[in-house]
C-alpha positions, 0 to 999 in steps of 0.5 A: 689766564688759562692754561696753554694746550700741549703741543701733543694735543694741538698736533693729534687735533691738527692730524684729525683735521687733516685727515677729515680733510684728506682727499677733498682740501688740500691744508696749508700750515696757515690754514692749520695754524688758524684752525687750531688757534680758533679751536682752542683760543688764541689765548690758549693757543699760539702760532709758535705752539701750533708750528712746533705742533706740524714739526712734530706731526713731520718729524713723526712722519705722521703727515708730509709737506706736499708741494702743488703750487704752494706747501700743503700738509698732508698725510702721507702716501699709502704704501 
């Protein structure tokens, strides 16, 4: 069994997706989740860890919960 990947890692390669993505798709946490899961391996990569990962990137204030007829991870608004 190989080793999980740290919540750190999965929440920066989650942030780069958002923000590759930024202004052209919008991402829910399921499309997050299955990215981050198909990145790294499912054997490597949980949904839980990958849940923990958006509430890191949330709480850090790195990225927001937007609401557009659904919930989408986004990066903030610039100031």
């Amino acid at each position: 069994m190989s080793q999980e990947v740290g919540v750190e890692e999965v929440a920066e390669a989650m942030f780069d997706l958002v923000k590759q993505t930024h202004g052209k798709k919008n991402l829910k946490p399921m499309d997050l989740i299955k990215a981050m899961i198909q990145k790294f391996g499912d054997d490597r990569c949980s949904k839980p860890l990958c849940k923990k990962a958006i509430r890191e990137l949330i709480d850090g204030g790195r990225c927001i919960y937007s609401y557009i007829g659904g919930s989408y991870v986004t990066l903030p608004p610039e100031e």
